[in-house]
PyMOL Python script that loads the backbone (N, CA, C, O; Angstrom):
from pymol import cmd

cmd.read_pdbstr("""\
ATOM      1  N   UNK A   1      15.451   9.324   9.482  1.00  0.00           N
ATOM      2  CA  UNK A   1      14.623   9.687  10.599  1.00  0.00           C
ATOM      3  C   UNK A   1      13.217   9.987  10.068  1.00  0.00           C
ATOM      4  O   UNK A   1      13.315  10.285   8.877  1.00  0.00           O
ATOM      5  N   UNK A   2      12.008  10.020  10.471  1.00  0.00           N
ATOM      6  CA  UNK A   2      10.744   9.766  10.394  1.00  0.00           C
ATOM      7  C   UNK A   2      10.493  11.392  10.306  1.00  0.00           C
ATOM      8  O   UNK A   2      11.219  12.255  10.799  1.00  0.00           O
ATOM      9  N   UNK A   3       9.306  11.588   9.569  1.00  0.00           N
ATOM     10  CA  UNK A   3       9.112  12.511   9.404  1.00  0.00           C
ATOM     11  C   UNK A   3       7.442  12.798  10.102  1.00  0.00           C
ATOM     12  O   UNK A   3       6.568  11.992   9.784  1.00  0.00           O
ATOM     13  N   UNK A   4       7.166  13.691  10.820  1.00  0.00           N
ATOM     14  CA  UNK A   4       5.793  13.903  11.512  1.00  0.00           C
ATOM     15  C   UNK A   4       5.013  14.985  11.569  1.00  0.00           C
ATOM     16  O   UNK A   4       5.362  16.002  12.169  1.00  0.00           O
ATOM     17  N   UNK A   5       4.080  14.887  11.058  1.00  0.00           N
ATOM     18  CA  UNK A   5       2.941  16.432  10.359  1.00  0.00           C
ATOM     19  C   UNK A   5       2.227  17.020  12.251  1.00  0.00           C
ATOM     20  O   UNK A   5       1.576  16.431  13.114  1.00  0.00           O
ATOM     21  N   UNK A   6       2.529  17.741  12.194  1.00  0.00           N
ATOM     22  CA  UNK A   6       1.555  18.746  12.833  1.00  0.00           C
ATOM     23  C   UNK A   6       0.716  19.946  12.779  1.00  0.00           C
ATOM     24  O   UNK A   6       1.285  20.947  12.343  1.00  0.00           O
ATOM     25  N   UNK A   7      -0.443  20.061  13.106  1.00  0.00           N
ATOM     26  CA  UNK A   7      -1.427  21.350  12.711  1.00  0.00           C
ATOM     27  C   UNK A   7      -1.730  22.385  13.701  1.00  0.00           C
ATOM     28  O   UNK A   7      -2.762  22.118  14.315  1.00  0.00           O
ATOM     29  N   UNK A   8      -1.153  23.511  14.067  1.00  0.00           N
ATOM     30  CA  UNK A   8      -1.301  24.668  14.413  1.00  0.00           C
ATOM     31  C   UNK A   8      -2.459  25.399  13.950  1.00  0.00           C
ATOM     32  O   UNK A   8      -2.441  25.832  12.798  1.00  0.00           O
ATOM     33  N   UNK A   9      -3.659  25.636  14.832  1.00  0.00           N
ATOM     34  CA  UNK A   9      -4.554  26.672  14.617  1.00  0.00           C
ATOM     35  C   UNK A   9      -4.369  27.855  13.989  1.00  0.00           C
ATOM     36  O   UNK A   9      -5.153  28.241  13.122  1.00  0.00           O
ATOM     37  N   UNK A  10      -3.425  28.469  14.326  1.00  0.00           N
ATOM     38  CA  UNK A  10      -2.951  29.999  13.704  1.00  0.00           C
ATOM     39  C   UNK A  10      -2.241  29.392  12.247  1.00  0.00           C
ATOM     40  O   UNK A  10      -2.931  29.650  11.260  1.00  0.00           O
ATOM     41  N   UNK A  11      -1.183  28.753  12.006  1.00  0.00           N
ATOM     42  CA  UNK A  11       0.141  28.694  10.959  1.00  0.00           C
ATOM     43  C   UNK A  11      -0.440  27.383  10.198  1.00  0.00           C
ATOM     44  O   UNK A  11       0.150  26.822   9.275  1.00  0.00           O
ATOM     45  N   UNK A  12      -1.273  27.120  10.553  1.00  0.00           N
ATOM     46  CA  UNK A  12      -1.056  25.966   9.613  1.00  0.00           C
ATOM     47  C   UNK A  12      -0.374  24.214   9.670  1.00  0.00           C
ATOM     48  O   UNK A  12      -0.438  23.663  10.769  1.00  0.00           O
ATOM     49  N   UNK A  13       0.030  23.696   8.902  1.00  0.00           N
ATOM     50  CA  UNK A  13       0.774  22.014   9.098  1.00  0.00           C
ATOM     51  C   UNK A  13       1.919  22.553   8.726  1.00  0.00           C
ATOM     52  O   UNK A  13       2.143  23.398   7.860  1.00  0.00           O
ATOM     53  N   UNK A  14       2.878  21.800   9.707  1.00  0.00           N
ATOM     54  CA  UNK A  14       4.231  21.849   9.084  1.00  0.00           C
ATOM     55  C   UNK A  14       5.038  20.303   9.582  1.00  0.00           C
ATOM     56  O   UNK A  14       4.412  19.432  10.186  1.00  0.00           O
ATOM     57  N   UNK A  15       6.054  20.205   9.324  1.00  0.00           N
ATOM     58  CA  UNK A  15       6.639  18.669   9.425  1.00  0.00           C
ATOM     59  C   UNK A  15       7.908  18.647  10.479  1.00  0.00           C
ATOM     60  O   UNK A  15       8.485  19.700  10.752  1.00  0.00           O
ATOM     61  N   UNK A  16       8.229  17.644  10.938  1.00  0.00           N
ATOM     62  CA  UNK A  16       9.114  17.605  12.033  1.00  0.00           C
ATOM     63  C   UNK A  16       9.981  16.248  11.733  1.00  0.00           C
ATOM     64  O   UNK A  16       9.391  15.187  11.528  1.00  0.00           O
ATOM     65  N   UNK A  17      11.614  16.346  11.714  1.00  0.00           N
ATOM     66  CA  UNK A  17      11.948  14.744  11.698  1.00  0.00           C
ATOM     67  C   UNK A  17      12.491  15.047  13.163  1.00  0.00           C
ATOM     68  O   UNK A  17      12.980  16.114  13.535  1.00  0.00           O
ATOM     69  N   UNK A  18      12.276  13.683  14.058  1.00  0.00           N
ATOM     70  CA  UNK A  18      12.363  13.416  14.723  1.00  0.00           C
ATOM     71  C   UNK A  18      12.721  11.827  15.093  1.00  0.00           C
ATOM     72  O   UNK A  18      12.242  10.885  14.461  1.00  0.00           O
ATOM     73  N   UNK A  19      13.592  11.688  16.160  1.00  0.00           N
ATOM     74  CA  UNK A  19      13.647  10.088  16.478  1.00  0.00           C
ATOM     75  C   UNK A  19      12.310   9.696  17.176  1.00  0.00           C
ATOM     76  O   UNK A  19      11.965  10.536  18.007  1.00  0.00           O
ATOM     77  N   UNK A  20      11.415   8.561  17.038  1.00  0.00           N
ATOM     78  CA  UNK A  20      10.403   7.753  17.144  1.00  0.00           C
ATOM     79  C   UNK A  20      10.064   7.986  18.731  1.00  0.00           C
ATOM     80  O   UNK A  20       9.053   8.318  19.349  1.00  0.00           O
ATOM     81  N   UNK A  21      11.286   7.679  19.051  1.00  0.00           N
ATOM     82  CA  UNK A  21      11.107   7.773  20.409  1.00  0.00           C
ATOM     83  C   UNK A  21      10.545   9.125  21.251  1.00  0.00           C
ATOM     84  O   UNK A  21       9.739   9.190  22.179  1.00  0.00           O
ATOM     85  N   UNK A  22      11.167   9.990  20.671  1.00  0.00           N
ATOM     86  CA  UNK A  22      10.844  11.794  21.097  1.00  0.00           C
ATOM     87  C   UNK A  22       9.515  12.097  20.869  1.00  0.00           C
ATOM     88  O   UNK A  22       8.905  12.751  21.716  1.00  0.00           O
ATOM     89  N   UNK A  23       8.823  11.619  19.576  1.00  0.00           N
ATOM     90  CA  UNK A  23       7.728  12.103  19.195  1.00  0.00           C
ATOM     91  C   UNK A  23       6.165  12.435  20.409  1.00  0.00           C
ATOM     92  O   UNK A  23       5.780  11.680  21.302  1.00  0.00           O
ATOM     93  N   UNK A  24       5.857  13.128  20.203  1.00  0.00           N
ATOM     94  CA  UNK A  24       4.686  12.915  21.058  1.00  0.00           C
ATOM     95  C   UNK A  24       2.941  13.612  20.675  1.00  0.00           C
ATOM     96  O   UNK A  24       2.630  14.218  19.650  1.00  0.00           O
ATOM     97  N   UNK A  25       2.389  13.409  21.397  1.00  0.00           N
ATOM     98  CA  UNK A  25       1.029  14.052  20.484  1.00  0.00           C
ATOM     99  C   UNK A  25       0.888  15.677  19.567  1.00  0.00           C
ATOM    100  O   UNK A  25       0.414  16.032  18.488  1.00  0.00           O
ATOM    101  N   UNK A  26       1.609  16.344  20.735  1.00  0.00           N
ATOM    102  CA  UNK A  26       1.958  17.785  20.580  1.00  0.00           C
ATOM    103  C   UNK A  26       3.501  18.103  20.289  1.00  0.00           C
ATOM    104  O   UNK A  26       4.396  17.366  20.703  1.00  0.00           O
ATOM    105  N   UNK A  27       3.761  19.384  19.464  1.00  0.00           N
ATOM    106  CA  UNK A  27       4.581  20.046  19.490  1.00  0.00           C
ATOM    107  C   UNK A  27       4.572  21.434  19.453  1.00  0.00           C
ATOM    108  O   UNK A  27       3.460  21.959  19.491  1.00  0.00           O
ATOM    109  N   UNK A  28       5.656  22.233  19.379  1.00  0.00           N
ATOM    110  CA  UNK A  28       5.572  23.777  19.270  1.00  0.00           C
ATOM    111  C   UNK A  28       5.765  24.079  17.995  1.00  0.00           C
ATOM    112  O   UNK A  28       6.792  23.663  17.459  1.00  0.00           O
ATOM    113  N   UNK A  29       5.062  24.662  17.434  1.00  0.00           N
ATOM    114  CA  UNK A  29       4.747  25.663  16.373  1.00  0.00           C
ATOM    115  C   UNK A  29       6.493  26.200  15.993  1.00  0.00           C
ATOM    116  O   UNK A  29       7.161  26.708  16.894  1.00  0.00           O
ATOM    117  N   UNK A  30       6.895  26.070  15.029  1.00  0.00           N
ATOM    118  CA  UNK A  30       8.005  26.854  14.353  1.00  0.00           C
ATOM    119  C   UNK A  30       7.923  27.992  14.586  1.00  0.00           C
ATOM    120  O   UNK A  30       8.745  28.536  15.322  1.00  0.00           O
ATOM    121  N   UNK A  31       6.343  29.030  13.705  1.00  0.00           N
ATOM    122  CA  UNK A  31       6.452  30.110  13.425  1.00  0.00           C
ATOM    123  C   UNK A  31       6.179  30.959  14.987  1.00  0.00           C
ATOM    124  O   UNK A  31       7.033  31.759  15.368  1.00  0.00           O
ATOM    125  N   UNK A  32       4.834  30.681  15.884  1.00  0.00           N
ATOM    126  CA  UNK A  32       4.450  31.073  16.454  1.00  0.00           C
ATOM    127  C   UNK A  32       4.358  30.340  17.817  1.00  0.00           C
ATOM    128  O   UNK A  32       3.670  30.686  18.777  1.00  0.00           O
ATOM    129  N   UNK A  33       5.229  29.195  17.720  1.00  0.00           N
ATOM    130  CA  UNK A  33       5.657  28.762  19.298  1.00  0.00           C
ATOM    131  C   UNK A  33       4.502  28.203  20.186  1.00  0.00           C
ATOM    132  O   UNK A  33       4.789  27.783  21.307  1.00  0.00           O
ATOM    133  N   UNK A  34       3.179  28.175  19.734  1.00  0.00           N
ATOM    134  CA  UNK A  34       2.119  27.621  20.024  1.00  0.00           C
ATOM    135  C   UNK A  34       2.125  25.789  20.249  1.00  0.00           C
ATOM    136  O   UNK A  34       2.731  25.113  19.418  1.00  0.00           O
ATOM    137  N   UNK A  35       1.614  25.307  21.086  1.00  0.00           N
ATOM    138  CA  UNK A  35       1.334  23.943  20.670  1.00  0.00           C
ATOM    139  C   UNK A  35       0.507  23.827  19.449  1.00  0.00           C
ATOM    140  O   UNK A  35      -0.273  24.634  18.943  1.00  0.00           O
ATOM    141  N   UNK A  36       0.867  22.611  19.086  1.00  0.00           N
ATOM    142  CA  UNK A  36       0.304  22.306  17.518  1.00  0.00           C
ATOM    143  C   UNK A  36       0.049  20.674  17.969  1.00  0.00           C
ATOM    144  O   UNK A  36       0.614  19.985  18.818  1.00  0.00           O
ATOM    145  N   UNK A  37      -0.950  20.402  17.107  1.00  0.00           N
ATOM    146  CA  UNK A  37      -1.917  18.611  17.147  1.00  0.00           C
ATOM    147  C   UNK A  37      -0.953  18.017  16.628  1.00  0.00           C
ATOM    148  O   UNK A  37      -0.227  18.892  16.157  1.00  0.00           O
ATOM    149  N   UNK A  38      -0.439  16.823  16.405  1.00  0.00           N
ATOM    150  CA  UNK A  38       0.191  15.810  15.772  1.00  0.00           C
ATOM    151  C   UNK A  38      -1.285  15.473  14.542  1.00  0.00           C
ATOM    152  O   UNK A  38      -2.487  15.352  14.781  1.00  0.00           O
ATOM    153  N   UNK A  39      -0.787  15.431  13.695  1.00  0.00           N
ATOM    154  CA  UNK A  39      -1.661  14.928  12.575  1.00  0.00           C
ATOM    155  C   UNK A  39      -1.165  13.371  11.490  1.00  0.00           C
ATOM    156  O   UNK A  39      -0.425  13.301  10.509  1.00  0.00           O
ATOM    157  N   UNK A  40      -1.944  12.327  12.208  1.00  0.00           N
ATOM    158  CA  UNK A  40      -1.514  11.106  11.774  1.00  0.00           C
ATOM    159  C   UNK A  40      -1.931  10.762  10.526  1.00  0.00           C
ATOM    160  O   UNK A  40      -3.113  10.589  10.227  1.00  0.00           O
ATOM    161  N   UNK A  41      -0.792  10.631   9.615  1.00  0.00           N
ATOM    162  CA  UNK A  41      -0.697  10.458   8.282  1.00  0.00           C
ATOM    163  C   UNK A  41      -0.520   9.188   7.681  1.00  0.00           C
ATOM    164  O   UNK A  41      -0.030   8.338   8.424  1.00  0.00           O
ATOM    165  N   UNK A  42      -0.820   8.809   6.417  1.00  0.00           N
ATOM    166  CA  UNK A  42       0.227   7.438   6.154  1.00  0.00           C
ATOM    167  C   UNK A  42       1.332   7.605   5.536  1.00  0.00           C
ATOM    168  O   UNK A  42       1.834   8.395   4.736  1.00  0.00           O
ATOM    169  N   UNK A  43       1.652   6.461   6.224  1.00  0.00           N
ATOM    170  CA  UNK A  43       3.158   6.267   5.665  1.00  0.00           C
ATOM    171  C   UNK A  43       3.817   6.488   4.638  1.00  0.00           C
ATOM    172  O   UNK A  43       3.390   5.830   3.689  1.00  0.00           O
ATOM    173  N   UNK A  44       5.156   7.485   4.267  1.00  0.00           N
ATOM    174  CA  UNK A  44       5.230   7.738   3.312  1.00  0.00           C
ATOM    175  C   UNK A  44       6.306   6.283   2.513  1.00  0.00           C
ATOM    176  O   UNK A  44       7.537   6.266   2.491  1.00  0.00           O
ATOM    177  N   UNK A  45       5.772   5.665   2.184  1.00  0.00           N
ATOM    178  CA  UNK A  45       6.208   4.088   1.249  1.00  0.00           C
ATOM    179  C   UNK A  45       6.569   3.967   0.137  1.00  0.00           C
ATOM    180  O   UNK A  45       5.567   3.936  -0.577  1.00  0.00           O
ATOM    181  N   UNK A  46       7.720   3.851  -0.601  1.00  0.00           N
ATOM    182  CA  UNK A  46       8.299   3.325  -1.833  1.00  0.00           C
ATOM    183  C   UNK A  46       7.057   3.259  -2.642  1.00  0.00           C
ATOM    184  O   UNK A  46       6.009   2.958  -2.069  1.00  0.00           O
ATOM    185  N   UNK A  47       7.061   3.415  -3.436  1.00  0.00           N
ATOM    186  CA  UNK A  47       6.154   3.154  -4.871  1.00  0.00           C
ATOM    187  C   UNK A  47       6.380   1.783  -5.625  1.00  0.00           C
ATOM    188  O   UNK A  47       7.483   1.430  -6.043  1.00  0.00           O
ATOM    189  N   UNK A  48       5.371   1.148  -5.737  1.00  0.00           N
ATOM    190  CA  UNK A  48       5.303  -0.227  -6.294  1.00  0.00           C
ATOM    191  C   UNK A  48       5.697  -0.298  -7.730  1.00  0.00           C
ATOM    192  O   UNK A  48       5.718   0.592  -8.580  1.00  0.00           O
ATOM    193  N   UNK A  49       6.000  -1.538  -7.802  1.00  0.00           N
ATOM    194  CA  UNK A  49       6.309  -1.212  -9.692  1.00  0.00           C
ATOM    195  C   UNK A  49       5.123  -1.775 -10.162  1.00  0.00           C
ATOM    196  O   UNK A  49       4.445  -2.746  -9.827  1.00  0.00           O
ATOM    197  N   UNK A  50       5.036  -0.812 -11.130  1.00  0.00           N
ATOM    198  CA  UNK A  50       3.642  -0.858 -12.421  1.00  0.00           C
ATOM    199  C   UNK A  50       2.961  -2.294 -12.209  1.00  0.00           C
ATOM    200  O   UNK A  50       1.883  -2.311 -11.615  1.00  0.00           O
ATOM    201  N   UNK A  51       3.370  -3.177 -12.535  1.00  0.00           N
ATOM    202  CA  UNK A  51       2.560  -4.733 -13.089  1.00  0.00           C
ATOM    203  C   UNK A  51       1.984  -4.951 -11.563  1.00  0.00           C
ATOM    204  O   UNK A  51       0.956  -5.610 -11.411  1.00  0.00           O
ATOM    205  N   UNK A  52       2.856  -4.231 -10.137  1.00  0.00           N
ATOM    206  CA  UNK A  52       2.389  -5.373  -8.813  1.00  0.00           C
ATOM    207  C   UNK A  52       1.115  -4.140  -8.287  1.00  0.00           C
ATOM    208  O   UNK A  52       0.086  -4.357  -7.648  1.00  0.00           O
ATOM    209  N   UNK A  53       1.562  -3.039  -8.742  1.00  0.00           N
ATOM    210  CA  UNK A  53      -0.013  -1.761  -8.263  1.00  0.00           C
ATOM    211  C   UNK A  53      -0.781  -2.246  -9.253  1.00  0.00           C
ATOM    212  O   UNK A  53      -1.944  -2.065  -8.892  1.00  0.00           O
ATOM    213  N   UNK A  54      -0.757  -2.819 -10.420  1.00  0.00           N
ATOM    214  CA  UNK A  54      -2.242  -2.919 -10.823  1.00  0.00           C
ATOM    215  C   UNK A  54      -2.585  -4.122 -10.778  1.00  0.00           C
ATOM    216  O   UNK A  54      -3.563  -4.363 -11.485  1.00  0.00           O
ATOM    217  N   UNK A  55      -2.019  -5.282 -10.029  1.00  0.00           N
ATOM    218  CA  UNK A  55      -2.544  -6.817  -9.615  1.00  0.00           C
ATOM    219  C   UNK A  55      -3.407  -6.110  -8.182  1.00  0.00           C
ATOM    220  O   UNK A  55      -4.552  -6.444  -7.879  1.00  0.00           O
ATOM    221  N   UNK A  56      -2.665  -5.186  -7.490  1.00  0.00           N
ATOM    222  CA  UNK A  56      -2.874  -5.170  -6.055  1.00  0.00           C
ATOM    223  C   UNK A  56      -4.563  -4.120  -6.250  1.00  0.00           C
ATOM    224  O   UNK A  56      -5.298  -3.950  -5.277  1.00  0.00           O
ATOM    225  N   UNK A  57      -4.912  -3.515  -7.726  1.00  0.00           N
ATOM    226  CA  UNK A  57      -5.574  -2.644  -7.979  1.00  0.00           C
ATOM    227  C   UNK A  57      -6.551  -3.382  -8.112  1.00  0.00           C
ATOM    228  O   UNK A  57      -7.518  -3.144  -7.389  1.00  0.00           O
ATOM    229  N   UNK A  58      -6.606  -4.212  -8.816  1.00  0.00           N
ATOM    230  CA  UNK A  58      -7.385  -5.279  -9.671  1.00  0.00           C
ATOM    231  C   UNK A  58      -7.906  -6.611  -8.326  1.00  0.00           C
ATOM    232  O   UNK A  58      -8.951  -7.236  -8.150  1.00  0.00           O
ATOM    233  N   UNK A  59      -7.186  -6.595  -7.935  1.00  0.00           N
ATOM    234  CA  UNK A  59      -7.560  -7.749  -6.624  1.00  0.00           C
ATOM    235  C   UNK A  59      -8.418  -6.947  -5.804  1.00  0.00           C
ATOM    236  O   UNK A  59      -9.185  -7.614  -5.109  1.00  0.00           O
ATOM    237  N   UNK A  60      -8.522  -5.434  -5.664  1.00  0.00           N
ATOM    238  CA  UNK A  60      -9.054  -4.499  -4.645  1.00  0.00           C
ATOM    239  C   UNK A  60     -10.618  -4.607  -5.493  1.00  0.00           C
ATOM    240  O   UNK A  60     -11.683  -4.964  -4.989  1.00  0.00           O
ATOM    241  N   UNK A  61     -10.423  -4.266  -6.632  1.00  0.00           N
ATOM    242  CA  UNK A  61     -11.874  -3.994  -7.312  1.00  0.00           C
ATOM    243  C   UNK A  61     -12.436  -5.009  -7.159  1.00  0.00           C
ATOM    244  O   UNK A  61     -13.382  -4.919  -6.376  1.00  0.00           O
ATOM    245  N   UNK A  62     -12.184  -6.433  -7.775  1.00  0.00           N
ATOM    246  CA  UNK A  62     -12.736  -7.364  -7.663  1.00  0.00           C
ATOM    247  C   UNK A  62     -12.979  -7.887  -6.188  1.00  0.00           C
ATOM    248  O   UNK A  62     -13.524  -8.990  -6.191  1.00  0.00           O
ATOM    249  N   UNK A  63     -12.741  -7.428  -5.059  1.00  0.00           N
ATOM    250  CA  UNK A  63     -13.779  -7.672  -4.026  1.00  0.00           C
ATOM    251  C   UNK A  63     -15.092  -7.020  -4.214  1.00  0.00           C
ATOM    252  O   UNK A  63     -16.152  -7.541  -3.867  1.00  0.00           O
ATOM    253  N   UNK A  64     -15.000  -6.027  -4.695  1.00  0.00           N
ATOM    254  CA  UNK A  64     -16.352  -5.297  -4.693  1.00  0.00           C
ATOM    255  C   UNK A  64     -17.054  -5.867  -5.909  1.00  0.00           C
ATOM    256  O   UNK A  64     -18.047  -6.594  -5.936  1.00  0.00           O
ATOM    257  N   UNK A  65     -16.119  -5.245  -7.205  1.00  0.00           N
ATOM    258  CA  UNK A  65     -17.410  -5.558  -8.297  1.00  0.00           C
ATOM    259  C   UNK A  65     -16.736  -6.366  -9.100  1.00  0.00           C
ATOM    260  O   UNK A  65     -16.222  -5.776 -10.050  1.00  0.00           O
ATOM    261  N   UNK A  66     -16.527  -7.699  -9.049  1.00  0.00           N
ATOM    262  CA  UNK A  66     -15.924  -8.971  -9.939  1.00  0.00           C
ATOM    263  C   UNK A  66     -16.730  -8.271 -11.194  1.00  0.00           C
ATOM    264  O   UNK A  66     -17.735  -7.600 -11.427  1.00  0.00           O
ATOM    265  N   UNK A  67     -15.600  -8.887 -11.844  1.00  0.00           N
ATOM    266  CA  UNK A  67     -15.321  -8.465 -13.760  1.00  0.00           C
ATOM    267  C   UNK A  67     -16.143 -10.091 -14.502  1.00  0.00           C
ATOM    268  O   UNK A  67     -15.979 -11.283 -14.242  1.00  0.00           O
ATOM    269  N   UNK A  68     -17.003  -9.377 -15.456  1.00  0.00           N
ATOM    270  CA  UNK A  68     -17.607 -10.650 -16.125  1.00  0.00           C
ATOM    271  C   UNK A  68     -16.857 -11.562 -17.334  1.00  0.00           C
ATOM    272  O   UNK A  68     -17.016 -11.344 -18.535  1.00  0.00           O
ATOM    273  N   UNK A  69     -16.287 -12.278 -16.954  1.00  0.00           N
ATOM    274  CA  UNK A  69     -15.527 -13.048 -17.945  1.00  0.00           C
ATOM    275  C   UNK A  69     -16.673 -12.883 -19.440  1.00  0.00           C
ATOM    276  O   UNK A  69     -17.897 -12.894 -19.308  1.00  0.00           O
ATOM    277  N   UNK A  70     -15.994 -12.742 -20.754  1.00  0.00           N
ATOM    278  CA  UNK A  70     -17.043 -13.092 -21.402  1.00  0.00           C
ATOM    279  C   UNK A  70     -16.121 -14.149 -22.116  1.00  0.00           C
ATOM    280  O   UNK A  70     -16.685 -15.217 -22.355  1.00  0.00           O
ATOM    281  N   UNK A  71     -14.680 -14.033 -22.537  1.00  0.00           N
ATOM    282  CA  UNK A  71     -13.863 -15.042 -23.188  1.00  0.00           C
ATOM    283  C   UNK A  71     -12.810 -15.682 -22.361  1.00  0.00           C
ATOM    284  O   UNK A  71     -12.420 -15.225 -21.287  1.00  0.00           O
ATOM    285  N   UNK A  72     -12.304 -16.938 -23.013  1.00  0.00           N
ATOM    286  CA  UNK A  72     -11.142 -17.372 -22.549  1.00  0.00           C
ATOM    287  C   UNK A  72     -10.319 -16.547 -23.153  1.00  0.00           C
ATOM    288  O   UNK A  72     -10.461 -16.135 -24.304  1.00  0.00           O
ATOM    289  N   UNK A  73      -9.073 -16.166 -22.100  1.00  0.00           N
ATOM    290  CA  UNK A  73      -7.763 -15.467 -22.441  1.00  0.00           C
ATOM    291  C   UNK A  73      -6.306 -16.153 -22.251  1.00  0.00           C
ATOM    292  O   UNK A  73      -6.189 -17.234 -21.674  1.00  0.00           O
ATOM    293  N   UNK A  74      -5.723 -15.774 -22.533  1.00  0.00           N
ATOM    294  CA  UNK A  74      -4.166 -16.669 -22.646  1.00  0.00           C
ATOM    295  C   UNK A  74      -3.907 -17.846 -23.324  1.00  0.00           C
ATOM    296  O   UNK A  74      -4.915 -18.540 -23.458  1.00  0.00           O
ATOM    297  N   UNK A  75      -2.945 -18.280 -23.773  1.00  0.00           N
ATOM    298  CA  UNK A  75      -2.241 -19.251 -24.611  1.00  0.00           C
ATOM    299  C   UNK A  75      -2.941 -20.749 -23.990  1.00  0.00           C
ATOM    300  O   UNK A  75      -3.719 -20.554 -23.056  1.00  0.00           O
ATOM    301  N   UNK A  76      -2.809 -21.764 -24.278  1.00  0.00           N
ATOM    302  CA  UNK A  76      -3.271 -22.844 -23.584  1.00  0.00           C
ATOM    303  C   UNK A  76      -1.923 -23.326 -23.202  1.00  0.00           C
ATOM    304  O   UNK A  76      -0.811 -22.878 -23.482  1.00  0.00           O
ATOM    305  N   UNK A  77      -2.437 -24.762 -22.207  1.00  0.00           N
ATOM    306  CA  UNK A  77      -1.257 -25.248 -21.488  1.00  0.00           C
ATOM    307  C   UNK A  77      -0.963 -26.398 -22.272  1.00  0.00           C
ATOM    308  O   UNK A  77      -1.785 -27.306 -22.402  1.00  0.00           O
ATOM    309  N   UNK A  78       0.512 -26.418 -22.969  1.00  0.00           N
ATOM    310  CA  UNK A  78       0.423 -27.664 -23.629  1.00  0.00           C
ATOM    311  C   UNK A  78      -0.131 -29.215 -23.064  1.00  0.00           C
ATOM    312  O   UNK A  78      -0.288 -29.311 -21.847  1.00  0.00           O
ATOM    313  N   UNK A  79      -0.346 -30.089 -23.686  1.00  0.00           N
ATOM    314  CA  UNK A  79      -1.298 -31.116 -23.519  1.00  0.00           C
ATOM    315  C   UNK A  79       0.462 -32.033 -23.252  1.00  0.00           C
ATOM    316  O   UNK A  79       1.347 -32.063 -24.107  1.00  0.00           O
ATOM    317  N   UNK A  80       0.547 -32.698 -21.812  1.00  0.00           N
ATOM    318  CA  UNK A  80       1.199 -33.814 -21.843  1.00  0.00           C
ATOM    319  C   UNK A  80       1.098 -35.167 -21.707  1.00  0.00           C
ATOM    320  O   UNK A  80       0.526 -35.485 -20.665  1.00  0.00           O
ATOM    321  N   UNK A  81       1.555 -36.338 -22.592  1.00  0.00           N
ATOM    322  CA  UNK A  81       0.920 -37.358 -22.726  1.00  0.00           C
ATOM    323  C   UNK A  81       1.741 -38.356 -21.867  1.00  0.00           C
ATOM    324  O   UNK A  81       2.940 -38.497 -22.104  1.00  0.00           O
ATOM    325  N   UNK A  82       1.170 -39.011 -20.936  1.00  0.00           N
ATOM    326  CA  UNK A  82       1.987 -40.262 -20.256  1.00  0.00           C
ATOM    327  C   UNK A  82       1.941 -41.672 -20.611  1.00  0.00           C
ATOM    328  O   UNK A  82       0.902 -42.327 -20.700  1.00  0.00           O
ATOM    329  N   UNK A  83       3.261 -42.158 -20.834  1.00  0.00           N
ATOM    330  CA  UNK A  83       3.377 -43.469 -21.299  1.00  0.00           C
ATOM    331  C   UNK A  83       2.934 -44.097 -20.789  1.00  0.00           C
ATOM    332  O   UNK A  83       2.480 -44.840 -21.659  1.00  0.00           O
ATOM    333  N   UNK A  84       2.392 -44.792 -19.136  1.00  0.00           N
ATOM    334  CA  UNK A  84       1.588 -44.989 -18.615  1.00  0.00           C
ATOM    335  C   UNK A  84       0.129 -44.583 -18.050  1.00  0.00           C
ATOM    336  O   UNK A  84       0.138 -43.426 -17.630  1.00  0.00           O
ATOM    337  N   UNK A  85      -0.824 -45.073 -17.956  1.00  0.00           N
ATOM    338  CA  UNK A  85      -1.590 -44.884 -17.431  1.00  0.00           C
ATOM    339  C   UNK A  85      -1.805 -44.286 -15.772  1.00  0.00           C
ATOM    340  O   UNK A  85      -1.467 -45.063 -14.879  1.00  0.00           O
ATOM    341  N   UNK A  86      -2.227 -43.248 -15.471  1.00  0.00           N
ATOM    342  CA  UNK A  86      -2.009 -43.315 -14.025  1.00  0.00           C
ATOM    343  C   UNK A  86      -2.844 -44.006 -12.690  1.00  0.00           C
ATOM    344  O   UNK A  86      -2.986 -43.500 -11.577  1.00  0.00           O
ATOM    345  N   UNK A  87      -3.223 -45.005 -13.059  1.00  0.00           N
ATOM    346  CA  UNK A  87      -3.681 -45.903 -12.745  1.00  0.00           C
ATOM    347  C   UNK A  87      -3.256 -47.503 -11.918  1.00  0.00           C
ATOM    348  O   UNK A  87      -3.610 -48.292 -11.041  1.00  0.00           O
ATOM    349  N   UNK A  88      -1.817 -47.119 -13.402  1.00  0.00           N
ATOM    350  CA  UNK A  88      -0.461 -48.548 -13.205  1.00  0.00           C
ATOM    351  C   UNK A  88      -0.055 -47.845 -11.890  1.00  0.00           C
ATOM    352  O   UNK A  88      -0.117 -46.658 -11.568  1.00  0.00           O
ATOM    353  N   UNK A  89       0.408 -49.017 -11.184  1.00  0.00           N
ATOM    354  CA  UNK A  89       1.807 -48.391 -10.122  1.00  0.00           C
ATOM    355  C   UNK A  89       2.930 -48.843 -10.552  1.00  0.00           C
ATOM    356  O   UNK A  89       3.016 -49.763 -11.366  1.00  0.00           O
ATOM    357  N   UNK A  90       3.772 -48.318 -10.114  1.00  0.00           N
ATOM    358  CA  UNK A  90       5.070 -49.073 -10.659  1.00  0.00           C
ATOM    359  C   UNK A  90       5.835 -49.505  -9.435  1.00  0.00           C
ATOM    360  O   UNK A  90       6.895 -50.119  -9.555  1.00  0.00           O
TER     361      UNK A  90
END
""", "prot")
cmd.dss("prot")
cmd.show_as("cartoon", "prot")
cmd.util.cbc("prot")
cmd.orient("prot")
């Protein structure tokens, strides 16, 4: 079940699980029975594994400030040679 923050003037935020459906802008205060704001949060989401948060990190920066290549990096692609020309049809 979903979990939903609300902020009370007097008490403070506190959390509510609730079915989706029930939820609504307001609720009552635990401590002091007051209406309290719904406070829209994000989603609380699984954690990515290491290698795909820092592609997803790295794709974010480089909209803004692209990285200056100064070398080639990685292995090369082996060189394959065709017995034909690709030119011939067969």
């Amino acid at each position: 079940m979903p979990m939903y923050v609300f902020s009370c003037g007097d008490c403070g935020s506190f959390e509510l699980s609730m079915p989706m459906a029930d939820v609504g802008p307001a609720a009552s205060c635990p401590t002091c029975l007051r209406e309290a704001r719904r406070v829209f949060t994000p989603p609380r989401l699984a954690r990515l594994a290491p290698p795909v948060r820092r592609a997803m990190e790295t794709e974010e920066a480089s909209a803004h400030e692209p990285q200056v290549v100064s070398q080639k990096r990685g292995r090369q692609m082996p060189h394959q040679r065709s017995t034909t020309p690709p030119w011939v049809l067969h």
